[in-house]
ZAMARGU-4260 file (C-alpha; in steps of 0.2 Angstrom, whole numbers, plus 5000, padded with zeros to 4 digits):
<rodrens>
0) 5000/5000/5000 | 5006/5016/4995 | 5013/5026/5009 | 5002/5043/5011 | 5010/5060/5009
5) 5012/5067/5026 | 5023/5085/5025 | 5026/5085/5046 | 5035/5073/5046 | 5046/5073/5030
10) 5049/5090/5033 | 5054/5089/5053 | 5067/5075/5045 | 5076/5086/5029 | 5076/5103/5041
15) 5087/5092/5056 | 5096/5085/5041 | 5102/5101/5034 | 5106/5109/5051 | 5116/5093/5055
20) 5126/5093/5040 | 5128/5111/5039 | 5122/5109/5020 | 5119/5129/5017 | 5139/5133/5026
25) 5146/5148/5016 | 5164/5145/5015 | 5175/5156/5004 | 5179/5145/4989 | 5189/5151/4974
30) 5186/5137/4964 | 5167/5141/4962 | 5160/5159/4957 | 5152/5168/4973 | 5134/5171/4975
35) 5129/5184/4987 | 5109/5183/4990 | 5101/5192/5002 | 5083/5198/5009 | 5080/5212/5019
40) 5081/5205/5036 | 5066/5207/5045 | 5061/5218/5062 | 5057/5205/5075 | 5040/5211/5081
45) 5034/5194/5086 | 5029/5182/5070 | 5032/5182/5052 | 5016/5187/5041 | 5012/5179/5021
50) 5024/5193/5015 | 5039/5185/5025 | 5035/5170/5017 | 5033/5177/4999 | 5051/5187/5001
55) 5060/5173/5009 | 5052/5159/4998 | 5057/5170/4982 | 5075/5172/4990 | 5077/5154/4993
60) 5072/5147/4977 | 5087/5160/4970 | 5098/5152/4984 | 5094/5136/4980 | 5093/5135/4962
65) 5111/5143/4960 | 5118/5129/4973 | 5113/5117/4960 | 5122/5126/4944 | 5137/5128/4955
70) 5138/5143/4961 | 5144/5145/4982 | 5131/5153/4989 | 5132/5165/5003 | 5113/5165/5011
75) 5114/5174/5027 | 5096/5178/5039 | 5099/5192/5054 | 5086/5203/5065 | 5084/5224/5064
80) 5083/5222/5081 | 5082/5241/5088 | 5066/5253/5086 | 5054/5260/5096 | 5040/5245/5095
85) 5054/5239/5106 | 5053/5251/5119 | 5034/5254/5115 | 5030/5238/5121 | 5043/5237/5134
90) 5030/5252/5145 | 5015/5242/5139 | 5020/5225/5148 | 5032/5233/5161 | 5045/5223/5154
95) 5062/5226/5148 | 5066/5230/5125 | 5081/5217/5125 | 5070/5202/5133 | 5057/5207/5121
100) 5066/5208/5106 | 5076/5193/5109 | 5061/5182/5115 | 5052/5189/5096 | 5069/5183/5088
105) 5069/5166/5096 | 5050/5163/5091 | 5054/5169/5074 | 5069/5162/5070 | 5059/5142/5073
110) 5046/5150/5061 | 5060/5154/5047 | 5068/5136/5050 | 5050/5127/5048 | 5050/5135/5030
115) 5066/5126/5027 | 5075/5140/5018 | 5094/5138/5015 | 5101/5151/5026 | 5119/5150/5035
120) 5112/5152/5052 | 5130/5151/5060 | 5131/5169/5053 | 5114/5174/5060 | 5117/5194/5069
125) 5106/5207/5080 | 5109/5225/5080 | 5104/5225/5094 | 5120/5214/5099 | 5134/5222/5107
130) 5146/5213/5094 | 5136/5222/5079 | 5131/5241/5087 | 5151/5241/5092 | 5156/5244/5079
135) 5144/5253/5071 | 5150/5267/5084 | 5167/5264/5077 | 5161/5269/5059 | 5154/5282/5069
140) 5169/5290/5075 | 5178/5288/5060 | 5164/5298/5050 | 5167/5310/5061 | 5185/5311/5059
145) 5183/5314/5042 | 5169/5329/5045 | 5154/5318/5039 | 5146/5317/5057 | 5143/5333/5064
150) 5130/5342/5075 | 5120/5357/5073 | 5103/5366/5078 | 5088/5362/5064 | 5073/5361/5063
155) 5067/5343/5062 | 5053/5331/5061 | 5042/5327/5076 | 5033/5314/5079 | 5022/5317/5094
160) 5018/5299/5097 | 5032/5293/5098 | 5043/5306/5104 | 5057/5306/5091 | 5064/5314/5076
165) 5061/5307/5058 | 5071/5309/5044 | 5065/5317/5030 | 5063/5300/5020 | 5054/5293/5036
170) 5039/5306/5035 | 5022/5299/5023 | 5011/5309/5018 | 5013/5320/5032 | 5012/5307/5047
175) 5025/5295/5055 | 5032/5281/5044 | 5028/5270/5061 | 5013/5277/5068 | 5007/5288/5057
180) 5004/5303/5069 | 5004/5320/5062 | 5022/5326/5058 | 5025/5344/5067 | 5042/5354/5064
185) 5054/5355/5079 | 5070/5364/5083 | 5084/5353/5093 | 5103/5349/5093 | 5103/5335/5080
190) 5117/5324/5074 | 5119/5321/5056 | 5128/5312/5041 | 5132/5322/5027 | 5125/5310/5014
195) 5126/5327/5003 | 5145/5324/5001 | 5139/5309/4990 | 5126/5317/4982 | 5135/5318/4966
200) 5142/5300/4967 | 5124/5293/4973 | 5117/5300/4957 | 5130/5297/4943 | 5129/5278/4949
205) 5112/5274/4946 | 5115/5275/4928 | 5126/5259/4930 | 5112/5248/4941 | 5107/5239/4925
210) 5099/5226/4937 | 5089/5238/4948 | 5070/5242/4943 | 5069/5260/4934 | 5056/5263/4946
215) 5068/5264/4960 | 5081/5272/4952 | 5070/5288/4941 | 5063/5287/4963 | 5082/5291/4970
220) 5085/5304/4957 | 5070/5313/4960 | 5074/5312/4979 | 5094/5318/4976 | 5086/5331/4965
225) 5101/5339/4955 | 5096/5356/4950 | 5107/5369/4937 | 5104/5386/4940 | 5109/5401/4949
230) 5113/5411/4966 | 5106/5427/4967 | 5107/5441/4981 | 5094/5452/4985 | 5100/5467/4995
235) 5090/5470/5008 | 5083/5488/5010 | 5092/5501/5023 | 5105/5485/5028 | 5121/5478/5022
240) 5114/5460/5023 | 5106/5453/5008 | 5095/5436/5004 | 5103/5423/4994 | 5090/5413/4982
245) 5094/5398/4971 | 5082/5397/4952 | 5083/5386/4938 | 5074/5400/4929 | 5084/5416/4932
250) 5076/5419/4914 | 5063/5427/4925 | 5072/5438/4937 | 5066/5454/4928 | 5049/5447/4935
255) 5052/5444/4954 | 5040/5456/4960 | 5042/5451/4978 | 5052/5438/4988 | 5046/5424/4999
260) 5056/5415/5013 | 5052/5398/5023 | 5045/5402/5039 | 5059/5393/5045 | 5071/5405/5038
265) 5086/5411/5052 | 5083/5429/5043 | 5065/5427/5047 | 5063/5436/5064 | 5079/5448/5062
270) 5070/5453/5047 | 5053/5456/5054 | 5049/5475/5059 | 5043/5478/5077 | 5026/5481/5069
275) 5024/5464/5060 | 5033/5454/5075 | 5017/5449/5082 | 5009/5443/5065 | 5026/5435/5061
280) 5026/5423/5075 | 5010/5419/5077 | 5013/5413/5057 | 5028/5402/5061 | 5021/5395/5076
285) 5005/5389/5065 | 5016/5382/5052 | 5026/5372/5063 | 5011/5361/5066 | 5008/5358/5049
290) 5016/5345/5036 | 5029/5349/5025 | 5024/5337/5012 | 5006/5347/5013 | 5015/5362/5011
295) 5021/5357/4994 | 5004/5351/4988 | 4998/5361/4974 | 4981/5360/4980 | 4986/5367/4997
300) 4982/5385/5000 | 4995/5396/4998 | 4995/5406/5016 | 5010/5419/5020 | 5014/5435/5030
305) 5022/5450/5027 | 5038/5454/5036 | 5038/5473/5036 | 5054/5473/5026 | 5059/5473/5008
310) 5071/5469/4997 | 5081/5476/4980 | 5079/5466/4964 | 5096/5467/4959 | 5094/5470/4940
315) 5077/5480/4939 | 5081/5489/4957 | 5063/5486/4962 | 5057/5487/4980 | 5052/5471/4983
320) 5043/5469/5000 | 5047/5450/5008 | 5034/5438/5015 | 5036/5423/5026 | 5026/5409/5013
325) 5019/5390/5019 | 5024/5381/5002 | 5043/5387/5004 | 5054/5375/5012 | 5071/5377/5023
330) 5074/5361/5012 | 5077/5366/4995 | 5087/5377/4990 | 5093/5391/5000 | 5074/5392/5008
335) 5070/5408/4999 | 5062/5411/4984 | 5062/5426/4974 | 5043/5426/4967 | 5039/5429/4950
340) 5018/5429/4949 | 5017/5429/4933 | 5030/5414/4927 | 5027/5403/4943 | 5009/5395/4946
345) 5012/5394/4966 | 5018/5412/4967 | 5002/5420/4953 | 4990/5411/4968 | 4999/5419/4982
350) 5001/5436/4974 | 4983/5437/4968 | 4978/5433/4986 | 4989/5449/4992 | 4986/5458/4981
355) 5005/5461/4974 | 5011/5467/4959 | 5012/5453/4941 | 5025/5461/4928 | 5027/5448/4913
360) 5046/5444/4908 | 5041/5431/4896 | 5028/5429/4883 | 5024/5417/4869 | 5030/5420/4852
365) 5013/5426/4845 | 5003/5432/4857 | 5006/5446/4871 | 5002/5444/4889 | 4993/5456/4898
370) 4995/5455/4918 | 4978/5461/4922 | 4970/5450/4913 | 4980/5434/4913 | 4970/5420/4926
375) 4987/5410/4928 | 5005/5408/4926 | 5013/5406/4910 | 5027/5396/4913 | 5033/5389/4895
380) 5050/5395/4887 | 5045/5410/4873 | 5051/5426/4869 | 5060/5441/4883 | 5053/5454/4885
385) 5053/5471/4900 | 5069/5462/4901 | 5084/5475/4896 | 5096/5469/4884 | 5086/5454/4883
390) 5071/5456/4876 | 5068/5448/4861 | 5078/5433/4865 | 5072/5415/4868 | 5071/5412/4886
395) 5080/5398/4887 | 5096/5405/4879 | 5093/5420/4891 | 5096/5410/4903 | 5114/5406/4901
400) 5117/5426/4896 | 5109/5433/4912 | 5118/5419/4924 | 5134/5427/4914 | 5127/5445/4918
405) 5123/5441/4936 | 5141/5433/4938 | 5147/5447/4929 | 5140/5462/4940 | 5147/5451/4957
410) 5124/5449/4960 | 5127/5428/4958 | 5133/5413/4953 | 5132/5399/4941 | 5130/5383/4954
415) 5123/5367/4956 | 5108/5360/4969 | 5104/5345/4977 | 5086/5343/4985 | 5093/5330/4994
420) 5099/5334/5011 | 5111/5329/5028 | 5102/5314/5036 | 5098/5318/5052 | 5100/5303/5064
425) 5098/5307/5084 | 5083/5299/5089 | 5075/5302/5108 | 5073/5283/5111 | 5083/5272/5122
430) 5082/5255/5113 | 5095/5261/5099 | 5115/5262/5097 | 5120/5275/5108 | 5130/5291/5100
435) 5149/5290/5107 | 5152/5306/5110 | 5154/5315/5127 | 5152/5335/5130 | 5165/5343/5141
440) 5163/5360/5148 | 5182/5364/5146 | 5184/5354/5130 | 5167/5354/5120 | 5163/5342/5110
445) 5174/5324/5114 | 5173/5310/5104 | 5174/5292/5114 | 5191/5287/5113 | 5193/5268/5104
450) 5199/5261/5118 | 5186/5266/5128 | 5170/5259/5118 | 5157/5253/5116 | 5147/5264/5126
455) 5135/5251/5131 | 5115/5252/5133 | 5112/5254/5153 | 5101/5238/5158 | 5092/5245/5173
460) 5083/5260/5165 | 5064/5265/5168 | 5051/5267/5155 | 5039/5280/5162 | 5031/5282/5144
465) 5031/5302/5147 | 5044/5303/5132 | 5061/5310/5129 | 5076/5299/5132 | 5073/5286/5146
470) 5095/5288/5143 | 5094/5306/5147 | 5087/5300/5166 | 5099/5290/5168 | 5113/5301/5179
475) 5123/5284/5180 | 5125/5283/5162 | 5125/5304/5158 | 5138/5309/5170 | 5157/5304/5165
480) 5174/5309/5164 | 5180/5322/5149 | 5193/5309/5141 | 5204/5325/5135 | 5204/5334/5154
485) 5199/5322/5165 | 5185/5335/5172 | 5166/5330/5174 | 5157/5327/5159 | 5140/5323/5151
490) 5137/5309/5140 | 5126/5311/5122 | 5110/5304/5128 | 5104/5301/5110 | 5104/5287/5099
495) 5105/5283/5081 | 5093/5281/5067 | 5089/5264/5066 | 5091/5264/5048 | 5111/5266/5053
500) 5109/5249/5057 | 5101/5244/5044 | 5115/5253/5031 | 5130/5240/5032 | 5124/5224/5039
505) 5125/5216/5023 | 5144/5220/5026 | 5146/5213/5042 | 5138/5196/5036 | 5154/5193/5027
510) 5162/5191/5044 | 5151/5192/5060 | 5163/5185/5070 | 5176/5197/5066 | 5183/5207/5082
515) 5200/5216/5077 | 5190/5228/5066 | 5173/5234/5060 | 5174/5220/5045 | 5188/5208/5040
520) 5194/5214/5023 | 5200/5200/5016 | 5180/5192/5019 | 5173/5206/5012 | 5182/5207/4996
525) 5179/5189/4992 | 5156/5190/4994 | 5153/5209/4993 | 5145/5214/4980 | 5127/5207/4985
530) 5122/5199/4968 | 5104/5197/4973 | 5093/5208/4987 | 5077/5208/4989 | 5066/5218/4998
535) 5049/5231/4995 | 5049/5244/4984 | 5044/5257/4998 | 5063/5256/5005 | 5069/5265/4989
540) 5073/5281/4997 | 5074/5275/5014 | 5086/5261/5017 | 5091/5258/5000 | 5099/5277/4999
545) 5106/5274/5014 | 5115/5257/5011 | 5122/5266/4996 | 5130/5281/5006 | 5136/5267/5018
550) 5144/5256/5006 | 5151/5272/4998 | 5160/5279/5015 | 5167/5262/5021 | 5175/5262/5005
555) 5182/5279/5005 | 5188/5273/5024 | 5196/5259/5020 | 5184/5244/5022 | 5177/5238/5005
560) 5182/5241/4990 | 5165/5240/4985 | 5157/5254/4975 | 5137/5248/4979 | 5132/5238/4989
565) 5117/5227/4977 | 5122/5224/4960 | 5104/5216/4956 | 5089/5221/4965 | 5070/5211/4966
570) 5058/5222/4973 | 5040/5210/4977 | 5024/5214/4978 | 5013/5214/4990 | 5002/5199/4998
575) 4985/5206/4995 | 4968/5197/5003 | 4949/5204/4999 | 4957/5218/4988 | 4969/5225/5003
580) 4984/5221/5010 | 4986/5209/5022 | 4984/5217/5042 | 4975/5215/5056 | 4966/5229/5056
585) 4957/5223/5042 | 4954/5207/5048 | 4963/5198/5032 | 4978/5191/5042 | 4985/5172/5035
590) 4994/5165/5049 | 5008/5157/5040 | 5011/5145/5056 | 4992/5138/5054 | 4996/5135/5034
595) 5011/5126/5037 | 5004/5115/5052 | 4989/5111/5042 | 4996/5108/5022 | 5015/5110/5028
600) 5028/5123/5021 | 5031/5116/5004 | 5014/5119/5001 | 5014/5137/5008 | 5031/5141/4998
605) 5023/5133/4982 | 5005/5145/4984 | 5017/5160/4987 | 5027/5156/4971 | 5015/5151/4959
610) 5003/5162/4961 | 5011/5178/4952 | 5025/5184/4948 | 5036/5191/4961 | 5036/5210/4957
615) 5016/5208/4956 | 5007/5207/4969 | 5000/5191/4977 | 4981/5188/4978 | 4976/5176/4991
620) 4966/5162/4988 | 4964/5147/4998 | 4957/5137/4982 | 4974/5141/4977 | 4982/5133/4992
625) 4972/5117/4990 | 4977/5117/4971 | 4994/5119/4975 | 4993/5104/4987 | 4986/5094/4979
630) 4996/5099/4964 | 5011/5089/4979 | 5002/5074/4980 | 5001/5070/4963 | 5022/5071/4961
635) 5021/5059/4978 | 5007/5049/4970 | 5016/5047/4953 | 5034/5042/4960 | 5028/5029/4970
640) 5021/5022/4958 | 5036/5020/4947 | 5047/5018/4962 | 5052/4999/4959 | 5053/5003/4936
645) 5066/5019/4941 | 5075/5008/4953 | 5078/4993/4940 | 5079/5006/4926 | 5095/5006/4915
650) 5102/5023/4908 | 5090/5028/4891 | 5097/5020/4877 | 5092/5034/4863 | 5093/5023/4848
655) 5081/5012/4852 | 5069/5024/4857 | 5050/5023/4850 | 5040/5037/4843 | 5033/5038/4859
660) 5048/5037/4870 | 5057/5051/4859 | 5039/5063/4862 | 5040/5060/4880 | 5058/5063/4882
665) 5056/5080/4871 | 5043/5086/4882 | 5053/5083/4897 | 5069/5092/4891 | 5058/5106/4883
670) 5052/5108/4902 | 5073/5109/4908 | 5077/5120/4894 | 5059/5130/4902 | 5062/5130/4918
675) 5080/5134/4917 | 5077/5151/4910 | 5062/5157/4919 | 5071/5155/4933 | 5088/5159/4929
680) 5083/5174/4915 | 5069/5181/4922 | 5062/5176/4940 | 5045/5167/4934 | 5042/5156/4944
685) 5026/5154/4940 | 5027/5150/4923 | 5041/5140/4927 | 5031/5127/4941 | 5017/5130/4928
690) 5028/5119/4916 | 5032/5104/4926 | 5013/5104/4931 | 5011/5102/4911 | 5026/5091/4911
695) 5016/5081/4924 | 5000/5081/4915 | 5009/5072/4899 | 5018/5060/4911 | 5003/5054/4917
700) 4991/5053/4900 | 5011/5044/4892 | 5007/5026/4888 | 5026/5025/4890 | 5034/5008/4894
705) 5053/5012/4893 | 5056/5011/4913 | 5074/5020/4909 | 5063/5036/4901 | 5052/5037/4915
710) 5066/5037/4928 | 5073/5051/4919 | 5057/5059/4917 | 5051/5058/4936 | 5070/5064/4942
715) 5068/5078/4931 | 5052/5083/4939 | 5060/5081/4957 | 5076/5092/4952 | 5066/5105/4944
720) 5055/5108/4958 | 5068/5105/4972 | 5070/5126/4972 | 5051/5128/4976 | 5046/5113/4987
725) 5062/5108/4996 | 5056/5096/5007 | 5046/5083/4998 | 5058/5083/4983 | 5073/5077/4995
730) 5063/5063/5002 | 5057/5058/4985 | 5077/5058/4978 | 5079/5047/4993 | 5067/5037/4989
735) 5072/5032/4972 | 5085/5026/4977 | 5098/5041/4975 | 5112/5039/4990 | 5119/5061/4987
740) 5106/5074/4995 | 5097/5080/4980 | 5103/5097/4988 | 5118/5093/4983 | 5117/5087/4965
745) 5119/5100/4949 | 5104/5107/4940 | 5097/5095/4928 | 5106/5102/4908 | 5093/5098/4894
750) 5099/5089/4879 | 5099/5099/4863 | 5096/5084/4851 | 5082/5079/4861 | 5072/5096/4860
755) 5072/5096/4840 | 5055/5093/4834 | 5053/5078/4822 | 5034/5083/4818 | 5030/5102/4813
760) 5013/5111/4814 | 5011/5119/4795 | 4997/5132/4794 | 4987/5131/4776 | 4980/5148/4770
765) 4968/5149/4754 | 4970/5169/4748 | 4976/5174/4765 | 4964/5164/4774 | 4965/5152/4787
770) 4957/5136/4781 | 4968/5121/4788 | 4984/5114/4798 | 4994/5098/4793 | 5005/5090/4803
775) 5021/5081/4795 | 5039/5077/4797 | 5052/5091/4802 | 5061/5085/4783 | 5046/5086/4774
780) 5051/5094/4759 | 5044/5107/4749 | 5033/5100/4733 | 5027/5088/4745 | 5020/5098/4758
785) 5012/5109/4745 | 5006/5093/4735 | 4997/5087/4752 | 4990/5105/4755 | 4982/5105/4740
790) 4976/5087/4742 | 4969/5092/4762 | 4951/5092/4762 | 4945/5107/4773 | 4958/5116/4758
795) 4949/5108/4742 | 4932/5117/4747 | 4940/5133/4744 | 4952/5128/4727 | 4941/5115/4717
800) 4938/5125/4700 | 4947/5140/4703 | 4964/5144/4695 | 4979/5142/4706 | 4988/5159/4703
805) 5003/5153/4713 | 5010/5145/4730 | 5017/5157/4745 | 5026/5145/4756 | 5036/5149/4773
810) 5047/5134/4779 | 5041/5124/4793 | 5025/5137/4792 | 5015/5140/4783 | 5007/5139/4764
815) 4998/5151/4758 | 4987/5145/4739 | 4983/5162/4730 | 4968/5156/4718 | 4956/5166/4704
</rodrens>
């Protein structure tokens, strides 16, 4: 009696196997080419959801597949183990971050092992591990050294909830990237990278990421922003002080009519007249509490206050009186803007609403503009005009003559800008790296001395929940010795952006063990490049910027030779059920531990995998998940019943092959030759598993004898699916009496001779129509296929009595009988 499929217990048994035999080990090996494959390693909240499995799934059959053609894999798993859900939990079940996080990890970590993906767990990290965040303060310092960590007084993002700074990139749609409470404006000492050093590298390098989606890349030049255009000053009236603006359209500067400045602008106050001081404040005070994504909505009313004071256009000498303006930014630019009404949509709103004055600098080639008529801004290129020595010009050739003018009269400058700007990463929380750096009275600003890290996360800390940093309470961890004078001192109470973390673990995989340095050279050189990551599309100007800057100042320190840090990037969609994305909120939550324990992980990889592509997104559908084990039973069912034919078979003896034999055994290497390159050339897994169900569906309706075909055919089905369903296709291997691991064969190679059709499909065509199909030999030759086209039945309804004018014919195609 045939021995029923159970996954439980064949999967228990390959996953022990594996761990015992260390099967997924990465060991430097020159003799095989290096495959670095990597998933963005999960936050431990707890459990893994449908889209861990889907990521992991996708990255293990990668993993997998390239074991079998040869390739030494590195495969490494690890835990972003700091963030506030951490410390947020830690006040909610008076408990400590640390026992949380690494009781999630524990539970998390069985969950990944029951999927039976081929990671290297021996090179398993947490951030949260003193070994990791270590040295991550040592890449700190040395930043610093080199002037790309420094401190200064901004005005940041504010997160109310949960009591911290954001980056810019960590602010959606106006609320928190975690919580998404409404993001307010906040002035505080702030620590920051200056990713701007790299803004011209970070750019010029995503034209040579040929393996990255253009989505993500056309997304981190928008956010880098390079800009040509122009500095212009603007004296400001009855002082020596004047107001620096940067425009792409100095073409227009004849037209600034007034100038606006971002409330948060440090000329802002000093500019304002006792008068207007009032007005001014209260103005700044409201647009502190409002988004700065919102401010730059073009439906978002544009609101402003007048200052009292005005300013000199430099070319015109025009009193130009300055406002404080919602929709202008500190972050761009210089955080003024000189407004020209009638060339600028935003600034025509904002000038009709105050009633300022339009003057039009610019105007199309037949038709003139009129400013008190005009209902909005004309903002094409077209002719000059009120312009000086420029009118009659094309705009955008003016623009290169007035920059030259501007330059010329000492008024600007040609430059260059980035709207990408200094990553700001102090964070208020305590379950993060802590910033080594001490402040001494005497001394200033004291970097930790190498000696003398890591400064290590207090244990006994309180979480009263009030906010701030619980560090900052902590007098046993705030008050030091000044390393330079020896006199009391403070210690930075701050920690870091978790997404530092999150920047260069990919590096630190290459040797986790390592302790006479951040990373071991040597290690590094041999994997990095990753070849493969994986992750969502919404970390493209988040952690994937940042692992670029990373990977670009550890190089320029000393530690890689690496230039980026992903040379090919997957980016999957999401696992959607009843039209939304999976959450609990919505009800629409897949346990992934109930799947498993109910149809077992093969099944839940093989649903995952086959159901779309992996950069769509994945519908659930639990009919799918029956199909797709049922779609396991019929391999189980299949091999055991030809289990005692493969084990007696001899090798396939091709000569004496019948007509039948030879179909079968093109099918099956037609599915090899498939399968190979939706998986090797383009990710699709779908199609591919979509073959060997086909493949399976002609095994089964085969009236094949030849026991040695059959072996071959039913061990080609186990290889190919191996990637994808890892468990069952190892005991079946076993079973058929195979004494290597099938983890450890090669990838099956299809045979060219046996793909070569003998029949070929011949489309028949009467005046262009379709009117019949015969089917004959591959060497059919020419008079004779037309002979039996002419003679085919469905053909001589349309040809008897008429004149044949002549014969069209396309090898191995088609024939096309022109009659009249």
């Amino acid at each position: 009696m045939e021995e029923k499929y159970s996954p439980k217990d064949i999967e228990q048994k390959w996953q022990m196997s594996w761990e015992k035999e260390k099967t997924f080990k990465a060991i430097v090996n020159n003799d095989k080419k290096k495959y670095y494959l990597l998933e963005m390693f999960p936050y431990p909240s707890g459990r893994i959801h449908m889209g861990h499995v889907r990521n992991y799934s996708i990255g293990d059959v990668i993993g997998r597949f390239k074991r079998m053609r040869g390739f030494n894999v590195l495969h490494p798993m690890g835990w972003d183990a700091f963030g506030m859900p951490a410390e947020n939990a830690a006040i909610q079940n008076k408990s400590h971050p640390a026992t949380w996080t690494y009781e999630n990890i524990d539970y998390m970590r069985k969950q990944l092992k029951k999927m039976g993906l081929s990671y290297d767990w021996e090179r398993e990290l947490a951030t949260c591990d003193l070994d990791y965040y270590r040295w991550e303060q040592q890449i700190f310092l040395e930043m610093y050294a080199k002037g790309l960590a420094y401190k200064k007084t901004s005005f940041v993002n504010w997160c109310p909830k949960c009591e911290t700074v954001l980056a810019n990139e960590q602010v959606e749609d106006g609320g928190c990237w975690r919580c998404d409470s409404e993001v307010n404006l906040k002035e505080l000492d702030q620590w920051f990278f200056k990713i701007t050093d790299y803004a011209e590298d970070l750019l010029e390098n995503t034209y040579n990421l040929p393996g990255w989606p253009e989505r993500v890349l056309v997304m981190q030049r928008n956010w880098i922003g390079k800009s040509f255009g122009c500095e212009i000053d603007f004296p400001i009236e009855n002082t020596i002080e004047s107001i620096r603006v940067f425009t792409t359209r100095q073409d227009t500067v004849f037209g600034a009519t007034f100038m606006s400045l971002a409330p948060e602008h440090p000329m802002a106050m000093n500019i304002t007249t006792t008068d207007r001081m009032a007005d001014v404040s209260a103005f700044i005070e409201k647009i502190k509490k409002t988004d700065r994504i919102k401010r730059t909505a073009e439906d978002f009313e544009k609101e402003g206050v007048f200052t009292g004071s005005y300013c000199i256009n430099p070319l015109t000498k025009a009193r130009m009186p300055i406002f404080l303006a919602n929709f202008v930014l500190m972050d761009y630019g210089t955080g003024a803007v000189m407004a020209v009404p009638t060339h600028d949509q935003r600034d025509f709103e904002f000038a009709k609403k105050y009633d300022l004055p339009l003057k039009v600098v610019i105007k199309p080639a037949d038709v003139d503009l009129d400013p008190a008529t005009i209902d909005q801004a004309f903002t094409d290129s077209g002719i000059m005009v009120n312009s000086g020595q420029f009118d009659g010009m094309q705009s955008d050739s003016a623009k290169e003559a007035i920059a030259d003018f501007l330059q010329a009269e000492g008024h600007g400058a040609k430059t260059v800008n980035f709207r990408l700007r200094d990553w700001g990463i102090s964070r208020q929380r305590y379950w993060g790296n802590p910033i080594p750096v001490i402040y001494c009275d005497s001394c200033g600003v004291v970097p930790v001395p190498e000696k003398d890290l890591p400064v290590v996360l207090p244990k006994d800390v309180a979480f009263t929940g009030e906010g701030g940093s619980p560090l900052a309470l902590m007098e046993s961890f705030v008050n030091c010795t000044c390393p330079v004078c020896g006199k009391a001192a403070r210690r930075e109470t701050d920690t870091m952006d978790t997404f530092v973390q999150s920047s260069w673990y990919f590096l630190r995989y290459c040797c986790p063990d390592f302790q006479d340095g951040i990373l071991d050279r040597e290690q590094v050189d041999h994997w990095m490049s990753v070849d493969q990551y994986i992750g969502g599309i919404e970390h493209a100007v988040l952690h994937l910027l940042y692992a670029r800057f990373f990977t670009k100042v550890l190089r320029d320190l000393g530690h890689t030779n690496a230039d980026e840090p992903f040379i090919n990037l997957l980016t999957q969609g999401m696992v959607i059920k009843d039209g939304s994305k999976m959450s609990k909120s919505k009800g629409n939550v897949v346990d992934p531990d109930a799947l498993i324990t109910r149809y077992g992980a093969d099944t839940a990889r093989l649903f995952s995998l086959f159901a779309a592509p992996p950069e769509k997104d994945l519908d659930w559908n639990d009919q799918g998940v029956d199909g797709s084990f049922r779609f396991l039973n019929r391999i189980w069912k299949i091999v055991h019943e030809n289990l005692d034919a493969i084990k007696a078979a001899s090798p396939v003896n091709i000569a004496s092959l019948t007509t039948e034999e030879r179909n079968l055994r093109r099918a099956v290497h037609k599915t090899i030759r498939k399968v190979t390159e939706d998986v090797e050339e383009r990710f699709h897994f779908n199609t591919a598993i979509a073959s060997v169900m086909e493949l399976l569906n002609t095994l089964q309706a085969s009236s094949c004898d030849s026991a040695a075909v059959m072996k071959e055919a039913l061990e080609s089905v186990v290889q190919l699916m191996a990637p994808f369903v890892p468990h069952i296709t190892e005991e079946l291997w076993q079973r058929m009496g195979n004494c290597v691991p099938l983890s450890d064969t090669s990838w099956p190679e299809y045979d060219r001779n046996a793909v070569i059709d003998e029949e070929v499909l011949v489309v028949v065509q009467v005046n262009g129509k379709l009117r019949s199909k015969v089917t004959v030999a591959v060497d059919t030759g020419e008079e004779e296929l037309k002979a039996l086209a002419m003679a085919d039945e469905k053909v001589l309804l349309f040809t008897e009595g008429k004149t044949v004018r002549k014969i069209i014919y396309v090898p191995g195609k088609l024939i096309n009988i022109v009659v009249g």
